[in-house]
Structures are given as structure tokens and as C-alpha cells.
C-alpha positions in Angstrom: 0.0 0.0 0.0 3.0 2.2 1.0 4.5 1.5 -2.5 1.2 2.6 -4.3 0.6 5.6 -2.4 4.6 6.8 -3.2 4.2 5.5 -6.9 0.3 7.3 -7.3 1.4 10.7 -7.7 4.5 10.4 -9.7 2.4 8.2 -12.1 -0.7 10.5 -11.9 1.2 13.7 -13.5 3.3 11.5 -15.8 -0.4 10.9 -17.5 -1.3 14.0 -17.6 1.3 15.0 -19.3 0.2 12.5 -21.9 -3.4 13.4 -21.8 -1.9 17.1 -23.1 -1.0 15.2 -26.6 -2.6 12.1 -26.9 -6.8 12.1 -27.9 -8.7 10.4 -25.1 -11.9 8.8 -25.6 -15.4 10.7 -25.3 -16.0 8.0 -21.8 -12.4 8.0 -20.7 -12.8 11.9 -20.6 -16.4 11.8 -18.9 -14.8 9.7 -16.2 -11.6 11.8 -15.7 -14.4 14.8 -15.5 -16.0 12.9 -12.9 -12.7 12.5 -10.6 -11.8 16.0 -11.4 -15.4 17.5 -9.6 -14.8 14.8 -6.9 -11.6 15.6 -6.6 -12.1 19.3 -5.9 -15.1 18.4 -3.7 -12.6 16.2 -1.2 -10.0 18.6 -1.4 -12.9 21.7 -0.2 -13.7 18.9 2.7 -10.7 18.7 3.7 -9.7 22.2 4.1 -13.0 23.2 6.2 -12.0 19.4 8.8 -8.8 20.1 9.5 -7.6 22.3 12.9 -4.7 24.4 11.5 -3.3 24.8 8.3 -0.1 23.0 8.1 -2.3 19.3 9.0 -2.7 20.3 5.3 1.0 21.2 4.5 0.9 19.6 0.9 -2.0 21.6 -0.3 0.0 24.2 -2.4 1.3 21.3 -4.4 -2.5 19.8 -4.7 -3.1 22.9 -6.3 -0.2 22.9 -8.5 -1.3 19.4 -9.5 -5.1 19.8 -9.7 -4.5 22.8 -11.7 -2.6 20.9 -14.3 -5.2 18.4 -14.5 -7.7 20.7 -14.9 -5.8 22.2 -17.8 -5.3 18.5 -19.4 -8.7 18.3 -19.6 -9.3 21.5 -21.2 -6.8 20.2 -23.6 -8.4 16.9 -24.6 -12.2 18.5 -24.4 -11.4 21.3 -27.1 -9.7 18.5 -29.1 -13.0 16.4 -29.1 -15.2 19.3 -29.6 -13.5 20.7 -32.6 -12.9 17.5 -34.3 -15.7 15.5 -33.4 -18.5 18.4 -32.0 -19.0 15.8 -29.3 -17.4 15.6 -25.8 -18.9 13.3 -23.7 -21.9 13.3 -22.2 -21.1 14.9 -19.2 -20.1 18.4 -21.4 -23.0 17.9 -23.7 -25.5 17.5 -20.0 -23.7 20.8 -19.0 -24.4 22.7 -22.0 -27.6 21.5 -22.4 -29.6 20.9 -19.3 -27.8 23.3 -17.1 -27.9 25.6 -18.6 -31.4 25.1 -20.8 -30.0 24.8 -24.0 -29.5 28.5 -24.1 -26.0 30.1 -25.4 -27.2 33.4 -23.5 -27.9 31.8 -20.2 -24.7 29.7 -20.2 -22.2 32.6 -21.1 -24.4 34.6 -18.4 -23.6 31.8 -15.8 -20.2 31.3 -17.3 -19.3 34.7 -17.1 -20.7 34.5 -13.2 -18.4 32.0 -12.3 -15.6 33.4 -13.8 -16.4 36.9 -11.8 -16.6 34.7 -8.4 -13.5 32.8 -8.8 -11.4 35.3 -10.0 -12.5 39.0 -8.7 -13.7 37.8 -5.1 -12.0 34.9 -4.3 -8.8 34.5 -5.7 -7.8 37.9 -5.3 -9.1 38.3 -1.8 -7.5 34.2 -1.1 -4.0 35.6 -3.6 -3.9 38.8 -0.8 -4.2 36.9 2.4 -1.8 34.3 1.4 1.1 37.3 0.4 -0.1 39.7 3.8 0.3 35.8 5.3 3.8 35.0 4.1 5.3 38.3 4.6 3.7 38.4 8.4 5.1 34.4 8.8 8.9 35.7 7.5 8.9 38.3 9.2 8.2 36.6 12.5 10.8 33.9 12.3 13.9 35.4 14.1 11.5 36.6 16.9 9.9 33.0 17.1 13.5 31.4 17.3 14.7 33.4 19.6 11.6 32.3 22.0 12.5 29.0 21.3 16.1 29.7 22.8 15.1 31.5 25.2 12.2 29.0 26.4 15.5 26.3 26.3 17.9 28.4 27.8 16.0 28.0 30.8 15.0 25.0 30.9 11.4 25.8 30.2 11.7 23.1 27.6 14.2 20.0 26.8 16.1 20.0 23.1 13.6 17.6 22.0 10.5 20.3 21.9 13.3 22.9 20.6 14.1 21.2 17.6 10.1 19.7 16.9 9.0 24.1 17.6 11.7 25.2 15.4 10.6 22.6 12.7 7.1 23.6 13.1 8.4 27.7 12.5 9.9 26.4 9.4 7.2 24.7 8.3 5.0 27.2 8.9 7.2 29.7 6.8 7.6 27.4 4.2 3.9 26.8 3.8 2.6 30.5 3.8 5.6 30.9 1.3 4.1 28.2 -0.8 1.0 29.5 -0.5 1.6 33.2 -2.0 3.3 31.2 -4.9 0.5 28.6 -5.2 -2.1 31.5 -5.0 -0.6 32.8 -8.4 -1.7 29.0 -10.1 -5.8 29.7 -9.0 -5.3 33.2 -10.5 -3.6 31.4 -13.7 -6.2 29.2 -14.2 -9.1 31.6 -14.2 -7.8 33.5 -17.0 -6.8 30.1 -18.8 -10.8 29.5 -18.6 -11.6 32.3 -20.0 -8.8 32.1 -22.9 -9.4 28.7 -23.7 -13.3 29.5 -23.8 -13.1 31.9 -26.6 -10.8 30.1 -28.7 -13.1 27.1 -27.9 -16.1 29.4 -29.7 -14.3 31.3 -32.1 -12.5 28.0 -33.5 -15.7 25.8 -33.2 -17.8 28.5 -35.1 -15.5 28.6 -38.0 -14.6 24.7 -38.0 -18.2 24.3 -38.1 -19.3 26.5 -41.0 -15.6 26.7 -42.7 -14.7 22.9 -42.7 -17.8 21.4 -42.0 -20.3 23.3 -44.4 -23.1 23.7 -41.5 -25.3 26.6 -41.3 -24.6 29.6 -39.3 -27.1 28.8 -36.7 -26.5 25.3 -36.3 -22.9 25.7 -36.1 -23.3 28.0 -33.0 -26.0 26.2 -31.2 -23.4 22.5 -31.5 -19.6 23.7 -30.9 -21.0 27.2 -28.8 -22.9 25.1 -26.4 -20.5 22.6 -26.2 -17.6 25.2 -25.6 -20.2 26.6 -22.9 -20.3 23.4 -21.3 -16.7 22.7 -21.2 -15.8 26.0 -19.2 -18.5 25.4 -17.0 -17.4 21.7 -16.3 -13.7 23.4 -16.1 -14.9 25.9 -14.0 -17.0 24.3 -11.1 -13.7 22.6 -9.4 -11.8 25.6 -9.6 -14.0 27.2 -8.0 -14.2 24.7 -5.3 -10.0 24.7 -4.9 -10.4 28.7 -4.8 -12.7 28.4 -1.9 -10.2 26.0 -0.4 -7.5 28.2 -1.3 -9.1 30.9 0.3 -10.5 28.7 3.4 -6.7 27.8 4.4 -4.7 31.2 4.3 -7.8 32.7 6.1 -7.9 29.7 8.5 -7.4 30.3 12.1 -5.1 27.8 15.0 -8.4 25.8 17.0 -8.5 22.6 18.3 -11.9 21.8 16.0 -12.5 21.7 12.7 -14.1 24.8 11.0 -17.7 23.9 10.8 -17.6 23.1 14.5 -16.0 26.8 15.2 -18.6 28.6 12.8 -21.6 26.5 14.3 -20.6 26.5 17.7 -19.7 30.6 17.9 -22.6 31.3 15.6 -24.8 30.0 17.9 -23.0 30.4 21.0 -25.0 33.7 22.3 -29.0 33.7 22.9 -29.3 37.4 22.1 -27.8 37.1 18.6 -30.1 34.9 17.5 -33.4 36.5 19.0 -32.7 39.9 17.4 -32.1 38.0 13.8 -35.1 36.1 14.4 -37.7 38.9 15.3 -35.9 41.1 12.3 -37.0 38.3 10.0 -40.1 38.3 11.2 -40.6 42.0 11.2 -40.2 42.1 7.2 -43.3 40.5 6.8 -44.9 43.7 7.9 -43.5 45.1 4.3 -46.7 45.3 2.0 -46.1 43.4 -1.1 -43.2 41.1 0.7 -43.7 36.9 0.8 -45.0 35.8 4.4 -44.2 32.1 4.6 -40.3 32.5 3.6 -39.8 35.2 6.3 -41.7 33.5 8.7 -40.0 29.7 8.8 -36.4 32.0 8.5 -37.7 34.0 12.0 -38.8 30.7 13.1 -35.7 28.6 12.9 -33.7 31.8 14.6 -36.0 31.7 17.5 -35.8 28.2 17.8 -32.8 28.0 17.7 -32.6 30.4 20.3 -34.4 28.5 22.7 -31.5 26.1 22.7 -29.4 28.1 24.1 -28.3 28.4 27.9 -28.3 31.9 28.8 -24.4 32.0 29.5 -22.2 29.7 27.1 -21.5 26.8 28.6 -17.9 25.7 29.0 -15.9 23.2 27.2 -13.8 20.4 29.3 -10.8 22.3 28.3 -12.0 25.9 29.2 -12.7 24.7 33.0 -9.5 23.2 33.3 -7.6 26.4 32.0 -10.3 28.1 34.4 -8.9 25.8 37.2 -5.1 26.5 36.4 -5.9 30.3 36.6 -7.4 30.2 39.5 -4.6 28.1 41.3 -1.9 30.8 40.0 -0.8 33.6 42.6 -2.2 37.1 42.1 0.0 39.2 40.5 0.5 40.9 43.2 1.1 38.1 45.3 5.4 37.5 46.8 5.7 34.8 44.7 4.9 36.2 41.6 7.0 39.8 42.4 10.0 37.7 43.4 10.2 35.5 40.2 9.5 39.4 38.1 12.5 40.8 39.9 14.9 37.4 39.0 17.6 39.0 37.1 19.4 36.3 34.9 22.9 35.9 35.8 23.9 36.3 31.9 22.6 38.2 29.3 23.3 39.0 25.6 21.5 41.4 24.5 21.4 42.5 20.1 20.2 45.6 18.7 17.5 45.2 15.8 19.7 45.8 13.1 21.6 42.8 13.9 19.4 40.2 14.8 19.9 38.1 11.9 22.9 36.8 13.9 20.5 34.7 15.8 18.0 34.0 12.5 18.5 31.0 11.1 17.3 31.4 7.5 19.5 33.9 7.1 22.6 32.0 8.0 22.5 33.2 11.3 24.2 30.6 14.0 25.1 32.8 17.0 22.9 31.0 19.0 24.3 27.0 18.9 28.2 29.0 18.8 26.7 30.3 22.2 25.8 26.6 23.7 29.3 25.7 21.9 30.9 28.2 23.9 29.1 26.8 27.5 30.5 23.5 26.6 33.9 24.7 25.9 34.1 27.0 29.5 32.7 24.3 31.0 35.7 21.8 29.9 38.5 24.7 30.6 37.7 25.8 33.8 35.5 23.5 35.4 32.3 25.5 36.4 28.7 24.9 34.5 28.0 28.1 33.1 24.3 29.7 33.7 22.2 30.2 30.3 22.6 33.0 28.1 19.5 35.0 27.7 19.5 36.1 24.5 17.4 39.0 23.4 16.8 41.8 21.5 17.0 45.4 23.0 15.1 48.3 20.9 17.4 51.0 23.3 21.1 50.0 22.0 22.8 51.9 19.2 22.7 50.0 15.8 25.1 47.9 15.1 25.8 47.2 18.9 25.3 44.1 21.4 25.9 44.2 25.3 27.0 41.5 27.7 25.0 41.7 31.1 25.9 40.2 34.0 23.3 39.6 36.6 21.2 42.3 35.0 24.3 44.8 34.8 26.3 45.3 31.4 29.8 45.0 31.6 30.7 44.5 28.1 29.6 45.9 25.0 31.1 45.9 21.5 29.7 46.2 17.8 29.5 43.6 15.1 27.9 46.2 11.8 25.8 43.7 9.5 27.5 42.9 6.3 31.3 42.8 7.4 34.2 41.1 8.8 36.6 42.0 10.9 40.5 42.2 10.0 43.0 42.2 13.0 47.0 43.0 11.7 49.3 45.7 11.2 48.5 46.8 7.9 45.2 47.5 7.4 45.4 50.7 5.6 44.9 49.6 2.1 41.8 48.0 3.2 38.5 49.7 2.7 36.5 49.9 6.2 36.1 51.4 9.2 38.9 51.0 11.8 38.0 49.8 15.7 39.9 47.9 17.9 39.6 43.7 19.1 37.5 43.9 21.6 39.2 41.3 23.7 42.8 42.0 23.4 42.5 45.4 22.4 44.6 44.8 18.8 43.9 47.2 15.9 41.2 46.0 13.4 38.8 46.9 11.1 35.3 46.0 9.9 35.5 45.4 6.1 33.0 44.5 3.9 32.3 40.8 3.9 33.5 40.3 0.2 36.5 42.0 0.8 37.4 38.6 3.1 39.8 37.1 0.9 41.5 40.0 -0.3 42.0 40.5 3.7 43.9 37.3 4.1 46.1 37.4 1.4 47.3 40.5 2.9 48.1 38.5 6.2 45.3 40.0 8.3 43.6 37.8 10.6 39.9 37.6 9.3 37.1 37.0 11.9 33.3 36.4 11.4 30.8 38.8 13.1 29.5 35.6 15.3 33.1 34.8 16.4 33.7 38.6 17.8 31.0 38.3 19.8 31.3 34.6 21.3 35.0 35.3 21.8 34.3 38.4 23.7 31.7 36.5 25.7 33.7 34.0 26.5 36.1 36.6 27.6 33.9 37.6 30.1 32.6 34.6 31.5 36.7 33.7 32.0 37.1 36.9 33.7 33.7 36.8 36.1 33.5 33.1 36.6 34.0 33.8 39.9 30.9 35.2 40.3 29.2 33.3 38.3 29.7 30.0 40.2 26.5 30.0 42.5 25.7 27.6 45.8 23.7 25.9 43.7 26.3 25.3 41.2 28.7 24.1 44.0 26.3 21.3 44.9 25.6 20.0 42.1 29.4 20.2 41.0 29.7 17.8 44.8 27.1 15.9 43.8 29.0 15.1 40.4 32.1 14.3 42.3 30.2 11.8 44.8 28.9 9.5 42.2 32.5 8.3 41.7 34.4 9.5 44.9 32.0 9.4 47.6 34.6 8.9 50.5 36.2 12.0 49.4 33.0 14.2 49.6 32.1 12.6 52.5 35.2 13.6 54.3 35.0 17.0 53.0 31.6 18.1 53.7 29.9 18.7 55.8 32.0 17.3 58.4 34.8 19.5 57.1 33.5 22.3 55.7 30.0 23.6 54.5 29.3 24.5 51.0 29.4 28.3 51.6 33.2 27.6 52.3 34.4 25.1 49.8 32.4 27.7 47.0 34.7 31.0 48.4 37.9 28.4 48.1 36.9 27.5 44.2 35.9 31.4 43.7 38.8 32.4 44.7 40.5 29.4 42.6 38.8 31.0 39.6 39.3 34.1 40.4 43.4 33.6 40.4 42.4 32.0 36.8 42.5 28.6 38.1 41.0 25.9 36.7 38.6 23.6 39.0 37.9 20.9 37.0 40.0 18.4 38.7 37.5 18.3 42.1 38.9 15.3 43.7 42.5 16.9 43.9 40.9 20.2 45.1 38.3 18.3 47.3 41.4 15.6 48.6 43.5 18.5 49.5 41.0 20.6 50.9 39.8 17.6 53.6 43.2 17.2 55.0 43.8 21.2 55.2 40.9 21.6 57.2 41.2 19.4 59.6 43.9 22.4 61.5 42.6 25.8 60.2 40.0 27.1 58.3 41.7 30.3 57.1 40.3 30.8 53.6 44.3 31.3 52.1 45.7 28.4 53.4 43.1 26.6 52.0 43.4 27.9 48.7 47.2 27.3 49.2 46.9 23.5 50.3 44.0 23.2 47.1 47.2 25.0 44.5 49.8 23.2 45.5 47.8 19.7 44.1 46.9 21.5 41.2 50.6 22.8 41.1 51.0 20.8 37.4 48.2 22.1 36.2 48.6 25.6 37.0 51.8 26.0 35.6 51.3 24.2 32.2 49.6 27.2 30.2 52.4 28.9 31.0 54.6 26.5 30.5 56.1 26.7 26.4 58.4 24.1 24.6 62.3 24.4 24.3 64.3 22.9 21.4 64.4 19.5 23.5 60.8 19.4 24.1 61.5 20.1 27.9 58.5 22.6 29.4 60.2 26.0 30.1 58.9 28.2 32.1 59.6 32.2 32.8 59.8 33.6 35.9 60.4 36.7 37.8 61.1 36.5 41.3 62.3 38.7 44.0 65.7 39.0 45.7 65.9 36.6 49.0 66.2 39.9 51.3 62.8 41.5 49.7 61.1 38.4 50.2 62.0 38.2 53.7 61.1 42.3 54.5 57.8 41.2 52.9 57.3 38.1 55.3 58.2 40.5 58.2 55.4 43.2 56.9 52.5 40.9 56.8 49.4 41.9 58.1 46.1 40.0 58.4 42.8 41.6 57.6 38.8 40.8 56.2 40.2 40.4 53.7 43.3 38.1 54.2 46.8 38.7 54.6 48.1 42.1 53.1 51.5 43.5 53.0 52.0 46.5 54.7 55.3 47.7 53.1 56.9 51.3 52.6 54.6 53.1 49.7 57.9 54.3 48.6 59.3 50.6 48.1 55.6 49.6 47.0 56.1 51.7 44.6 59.7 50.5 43.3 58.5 47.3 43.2 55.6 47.6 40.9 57.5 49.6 38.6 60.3 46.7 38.5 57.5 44.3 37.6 56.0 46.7 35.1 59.2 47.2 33.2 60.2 43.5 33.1 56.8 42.1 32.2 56.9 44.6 29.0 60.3 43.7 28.1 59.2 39.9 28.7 56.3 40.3 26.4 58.5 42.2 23.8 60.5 38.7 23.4 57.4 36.9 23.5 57.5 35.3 26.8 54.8 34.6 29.1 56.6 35.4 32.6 55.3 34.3 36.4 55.7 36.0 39.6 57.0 33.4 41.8 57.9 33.9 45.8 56.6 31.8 48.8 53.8 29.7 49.1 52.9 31.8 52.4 53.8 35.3 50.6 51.9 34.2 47.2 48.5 35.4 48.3 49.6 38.8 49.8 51.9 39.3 46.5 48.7 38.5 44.2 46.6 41.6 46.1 49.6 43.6 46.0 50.2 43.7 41.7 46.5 42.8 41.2 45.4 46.3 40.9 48.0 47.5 38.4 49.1 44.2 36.9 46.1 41.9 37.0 47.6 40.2 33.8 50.7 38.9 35.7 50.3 35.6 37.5 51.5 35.2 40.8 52.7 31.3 41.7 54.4 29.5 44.8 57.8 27.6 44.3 56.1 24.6 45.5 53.9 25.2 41.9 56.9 24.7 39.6 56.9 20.9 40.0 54.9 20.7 36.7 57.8 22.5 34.7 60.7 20.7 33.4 62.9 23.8 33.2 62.9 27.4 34.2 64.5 30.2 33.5 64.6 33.7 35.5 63.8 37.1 33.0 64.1 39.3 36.1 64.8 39.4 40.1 62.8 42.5 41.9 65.6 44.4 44.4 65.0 46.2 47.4 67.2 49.1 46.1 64.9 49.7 42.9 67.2 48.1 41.0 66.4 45.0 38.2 69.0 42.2 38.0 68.6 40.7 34.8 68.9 37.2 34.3 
């Protein structure tokens, strides 16, 4: 059965294509007639029974196909009627009976038809399909963007994403289909009306010039026959223009339209009271029927009396009735609380850009995004909240903002129609110059075409999409700290426990309570530390805590077992293959003065050295981290593992870039190699 039904329709236009050259028999035509009306009839059925338009996506390719078929039989009915003067006997019952026999009548009611079909409802079904499609496209990136946002949050599972974004496409795709398809009804109706009058004019002169009839006789046989024809032609397309016109105009229900009409027609008393005693009032016109007026007033009232007073409520209506009535009021705690939620990270596109995030325009901003959550996620260990995507009417064109917890902290643009070009030399480049918004390098948005002509100049060339995640991702790097929540904590332990539970079990909450391991792996983060290995962190942390609590020698004891890993992004190849590493330290009598000047505080231990030798000794660092990064060297600060948190707040304000490690952290390097030593006399000894 499977095999007929995909075999049927292939097979079906293949012989219509032969019915457009090959002479069919006066009964073979009759019976394709037949299926053609029947045809059109189910077709009509089926538009008013179904709930929503796309249970019906294949219609605009019905039409395409009907209206062929229709036009095949045109084809073969002017070929019988010109050569024979006979086309079956449903044609001859049209032109005949139907219409009495007269040629005035039928090319009265031909002309009707034609005015029905083509000035009311194929124009009026033509303009709802266009208004429909333009309204459908135009919706997309919106629609989409619900979708992600509605998965972002876990409103819905990837499952439903994909089947609702399917369902967008489909529905853009079949109001698409449908403006085209629209164009076929139109098509046809002035194909009637062409092939009509070549039907007449060529059967009245076949009929007197070939066949020697008289003038009257010839008109009455191939006039009434032509008549016939068109009106046979013309009945189904009428019937597919009113199912044309029944889908682009039908509205989402859960019934199928003759239910809706019924049901709301007849949903109110009063409306059908007032219609009923209007009806009956006309028979107070002299000269005006009584008994047609009468049963009409009748039936309304009737009906009328069939109707409760208030409409009565389907199943579903009670139980949406139900569900509102178990919601909060609006101004309820519950509901304020969940309105003030801020999310904890936000992109945010102005409207000229939003076809980063559409689809059908190429636009894949949105799956780089839950690319980018996988990739943080594997480098530094933390689950990274959703990105709220949305549009924002109040940002300059060409601009997006990165929110955090409701506040922006980043903002860049990405113009639509461009790349952008990092490099040195730019200048014979046509754009407009800006800088990289993560590293700061000089760049320039050029136009998109211009891409390749940008890399053969040696210029690094970088999508609009890729500006944007890379710039995000900056920022999550940089914030992750705040971004790890309680709630993130537990279920990163709860990870951990499915495989180590003796470990967790150790750790908390005999230990420690979540509250404190989460300010160890914030600070951890916020020293750009990974914390993806847990059990080290988790092992060291146990045995730490079982003398002190103080939040840096915990963070110490958690370092020093990630020691390895802390060094190796630092840590860059030598000819050998050997890990080298760069370092700057200070001078053993420094180091010792700084010891001496430690001071503890709220916020941890703090050195309280002379602001004079402060001074000295961020301007040694300064100068030797530049010259480092002139050579293209990546250099540590390295000093005691009980000095290395008081160091970090000391250069964090000025030199946040340079990373500040314990000696007992350089067990992961194979080699290193001193750029600089820090004096106490403001004086740099070079390596």
C-alpha cells in the first residue's frame, strides 16, 4: 500500500502530461471529469476538517497538480469538440440541461463564475496568502529566539526545541508556498476564459468553414458545447479557490471549521433572538412573501431556545479556568519575586543585527553560544548559567551588550555585512577601523567580500558571530568567579560523589559547609585557576581543614595539588621538548622584609610595606613584564607559598595580567628560566 501511495502521484502527473498530446476517448474523458469534480469536492472537505493549516501542508502542491489536470482536460475536451462536435456526455448535459439549452444563459452563468473565482475569491484568497507570508517571515527570528530563550531555561528540553523550530519552518515554508500557489488559481481563471473563446471562435469557424453547416446550427453544436466545457472546467476551480481561500484565512483551534462557525454562531441567545424577530418584522412590508420570512424568523428563534443563557464551558476551558485560578495574584510574593529574578547572563542584540540569531538567514550565533558553554565548561571547570539572548530596541545600531546579573559589563559592535580584520596593515583595506574587543589589537570591519583579499594580505579575518562569542567567553573567563553559585557548588559535589563518595564525605559537611568550599573554588577561579579536577581540590581541601579554616591556606593546600596544572599554560616548549617556564622572582632579602610586613585583615593577609618601596616594586615588575612580552615570553611572579597570596593583592590592581605562583607550583615544569629578580634598592637584576 506504501508502495502505491509513493508510486500514485508520480504516475498521476506523468499521465497528464500524456493526456496534453494524446486524444482520449469521449468515456475516458467523462470519467476523468467525474474525478476532477470529486476531486475538488474532497479537497474543499478537507480544508473546512482540518484544525490548522499546516495538518494540510501539501496543499499548495494539490493545487499545482489539480490545476494541471484541470488544464489537461481542457486540452483533450477542445480537441473532441473541434474535431468530433462531441465531448462526452457529461459536457453535452452541461451545456444542455444546465444551462437550458441556451448560449445566452450559459455565457451569463459562465461569465458569473468566472467573476466569483477570480474577482472575489482568488484575489481576496492571492492577498491573504502574500499579507500571510510576509507576516510568517517576518516573524521567524522573533519565534526562534523564544524557542532559545524557552531552552535556555530550561522551560523546555532539546527535544520540543528542535520539533518548535521545525514547526516555525514549516510554517514559513507553507505560507511561502502558499503566495506562490495562490498565483496558479489566478492562472487558471484567465486560462478559462482564454481557452473558452478560442473554444467558440475556432468551433464556429470549424463548423461553417470545414464542415459546411449553417450559421445557426454551427453556434447552437460547438457554442454550447464550448459553454459546457468551461462550465465543467470551471465548477472545481471554483471549489479549490474556496479551499484556497479557506486555508490562508484559517485560524489555530482545536476543532475543525464547521464546528467553530456552528458552535460561535450560535453560541449567544441574544444574537439569534434579534435576527429572528428582524425576520419576522419584514413581513410587515406590503407586497413582501410571508411564509419565507416566517419559517427564517422561526428557525432563529428556535434555535434560540437552545441556548443556555451563558455559554456553557468546554472540558478544556474549566480546566484552564482551574489552572488560573490556582496561579498567585499578580501581586502576590511569589509572583513579584520571580519578576524581579535578574538572569545571571545576558546577551542582548540591537534590531539591526538580529539576523545573527536567525536561522534562514545563516544566522548561528545561537548554537556558537551553547558551543561556547560546553567549551568554558571543559576549561575551567564551572557549568556556566544560560545566556538570555534578546533583542533590545534602546542599543545603538550595530551594537550588542554583555549583562551580568542584569548589569552590562561589556559591550562591542558587530555592523551587519562585514568582517573583521586584526593586523598591522590594514590601511589599504577599505572599512572602518576599531579595535579587538578582547585583546585590544587594531582591526577593522570590512565589507564581507573584501574577506579574501584581507587574508592574502596577512590580516587575521574574523566572522561577526566569532567577535561576539570570543568576547563573551572573555567575560565569563574573567567573572567566573561570580558566576559559580551555591547551587552550582552542589551539584558540581554531587558530580564528584557519584564516583568519589569517600572524598565528599570527608569533606563536607563534616569539614567544611558549602558556603566555604564555594569562596575556596571562587577564589581558585578568580586567580584563573581551573577547578575541573575536584577530587584533587576536594582531597587536599579535607586534609587542610582538619587544622585551620583560614580561607588562604586553603586555597594554598587546594594550589599546590593542582601545582602541574597551573603551571602548564604557562609553560612553552624548548628545542628539547623540555617545558620552560619564565619567571620573575624577588631578591631573597625583599622576600623576607615582605614576610616580616604581613598583616592579616577581612580580607586576608596584606603586605604593609613602605609606599615608597611599593612603589619601586611595581615599577620593576611593570618594566620586566613589557620587556618579557617584547620577546614573546609569558613570565610568572614566583615567591613563597605563604607570601603568594599577599603578592597577588599587591600587583592585582596594576598588573592583574601577571600571574603570581608558589615555588612549591613549579613541580609541573621541566625547566625554568629567570627574565628578572625584583631588588629592594629599585634596582632590576637581569637574568
Amino acid at each position: 500500500m506504501k508502495r502505491m501511495m509513493q508510486l500514485g502521484v508520480p504516475v498521476g502527473i506523468v499521465f497528464i502530461v500524456v493526456m496534453l498530446v494524446v486524444p482520449l476517448p469521449a468515456i475516458l474523458l467523462d470519467l476523468l471529469i467525474a474525478l476532477n469534480i470529486t476531486g475538488a469536492l474532497l479537497i474543499l472537505l478537507t480544508a473546512m476538517f482540518i484544525a490548522r493549516p499546516l495538518d494540510f501542508a501539501s496543499f499548495p502542491a494539490v493545487i499545482l497538480v489539480m490545476t494541471l489536470f484541470r488544464l489537461a482536460l481542457n486540452v483533450s475536451a477542445t480537441r473532441l469538440v473541434l474535431l468530433d462536435g462531441y465531448a462526452g456526455k457529461v459536457i453535452d448535459t452541461f451545456g444542455h440541461f444546465v444551462v437550458g439549452g441556451s448560449l445566452i444563459v450559459g455565457l451569463i452563468v459562465f461569465a458569473i463564475l468566472l467573476v466569483i473565482q477570480f474577482v472575489v475569491i482568488t484575489n481576496g484568497a492571492g492577498r491573504v496568502a502574500e499579507v500571510g507570508a510576509r507576516f510568517t517571515l517576518d516573524a521567524m527570528p522573533g519565534k526562534q529566539m523564544a524557542i532559545d530563550a524557552d531552552l535556555n531555561s530550561g522551560l523546555i528540553d532539546e527535544d520540543q526545541a528542535r520539533l518548535r523550530r521545525l514547526e516555525v519552518h514549516a510554517e514559513a515554508d507553507f505560507y511561502g508556498a502558499m503566495d506562490g500557489a495562490s498565483k496558479f488559481v489566478k492562472g487558471d481563471a484567465i486560462a478559462a476564459i482564454i481557452i473558452t473563446l478560442v473554444n467558440l471562435i475556432g468551433g464556429f469557424a470549424i463548423g461553417v468553414g470545414q464542415n459546411g453547416m449553417p450559421f445557426g446550427e454551427a453556434i447552437t453544436t460547438y457554442s454550447l458545447l464550448s459553454i459546457g466545457d468551461g462550465l465543467v472546467s470551471q465548477i472545481p476551480a471554483l471549489l479549490l479557490s474556496v479551499a484556497t481561500g479557506l486555508i490562508v484565512t484559517r485560524a489555530v483551534s482545536d476543532g475543525d471549521m464547521g464546528s467553530d462557525i456552528l458552535g460561535q454562531l450560535t453560541a449567544r441567545k441574544a444574537p439569534l433572538r434579534v435576527a429572528g424577530f428582524a425576520a419576522l418584522s419584514l413581513c410587515l412590508i406590503p407586497g413582501l412573501p410571508k411564509l419565507p420570512f416566517i419559517i427564517a424568523g422561526g428557525i432563529m428563534l428556535l434555535a434560540s431556545t437552545r441556548v443556555e443563557d451563558e455559554p456553557t464551558s468546554t472540558a478544556a476551558e474549566v480546566e484552564a479556568d482551574r489552572a488560573l485560578a490556582a496561579l498567585p495574584s499578580p501581586d502576590s510574593p511569589e509572583v513579584l519575586a520571580a519578576e524581579i529574578q535578574v538572569d545571571p547572563l545576558g546577551l542582548e542584540l540591537s534590531a539591526d543585527i538580529i539576523d545573527l540569531v536567525d536561522p534562514s538567514a545563516g544566522g548561528d550565533l545561537l548554537e556558537r553560544v551553547k558551543a561556547l558553554r560546553r567549551k568554558v565548561a571543559s576549561d575551567i571547570g564551572i557549568v556556566v548559567p544560560p545566556v538570555r539572548t534578546r533583542d533590545n530596541m534602546d542599543l545603538p545600531s550595530r551594537t550588542y551588550a554583555i549583562k551580568l546579573f542584569g548589569i552590562e559589563v561589556a559591550r562591542g559592535e558587530s555592523p551587519a555585512g562585514t568582517v573583521l580584520a586584526i593586523g598591522d596593515f590594514l590601511g589599504s583595506l577599505p572599512g572602518e577601523p576599531t579595535r579587538e574587543p578582547v585583546f585590544g589589537l587594531e582591526a577593522k570591519w570590512i565589507p564581507a567580500e573584501m574577506r579574501n583579499q584581507a587574508e592574502l594580505s596577512g590580516a587575521t579575518v574574523v566572522d561577526r558571530a566569532s567577535v561576539i562569542t570570543t568576547h563573551l567567553a572573555e567575560v565569563v573567563t574573567t567573572h567566573a568567579a561570580r558566576l559559580l553559585g551555591r547551587e552550582d557548588v552542589k551539584l558540581l559535589t554531587d558530580v564528584v560523589k557519584r564516583t568519589h563518595p569517600v572524598v565528599v564525605d570527608e569533606l563536607t559537611p563534616a569539614q567544611m559547609t558549602l558556603g566555604e568550599v564555594q569562596r575556596v573554588l571562587q577564589t581558585l577561579l578568580d586567580e584563573g585557576v581551573s577547578v575541573r579536577d575536584l577530587v584533587r581540590i576536594y582531597e587536599a581541601l579535607s586534609l587542610k581543614a582538619q587544622s585551620t579554616k583560614d580561607l588562604d591556606s586553603l586555597v594554598e593546600s587546594a594550589r599546590q595539588a593542582l601545582g602541574p596544572a597551573i603551571v602548564a599554560p604557562y609553560a612553552t616548549r624548548d628545542g628539547q621538548g623540555d617545558r620552560m617556564v619564565h619567571v620573575i622572582s624577588f631578591e631573597p632579602q625583599l622576600e623576607q622584609q615582605m614576610l616580616e610586613d604581613l598583616r592579616p585583615t577581612d580580607q586576608g593577609l596584606v603586605i604593609a610595606m613602605n609606599p615608597e618601596l611599593g612603589g619601586s616594586v611595581l615599577t620593576q615588575l611593570s618594566t620586566m613584564l613589557t620587556e618579557a612580552e617584547n620577546h614573546n615570553q609569558r613570565p610568572v611572579l614566583v615567591c613563597s607559598p605563604q607570601l603568594r597570596a599577599a603578592v597577588r593583592r599587591l600587583v592585582r590592581p596594576s598588573l592583574h595580567q601577571l600571574p603570581v605562583l608558589s615555588y612549591t607550583e613549579l613541580v609541573g615544569a621541566d625547566q625554568v628560566r629567570s627574565v628578572g629578580v625584583v631588588t629592594s634598592d629599585r634596582m632590576a637584576v637581569s637574568a
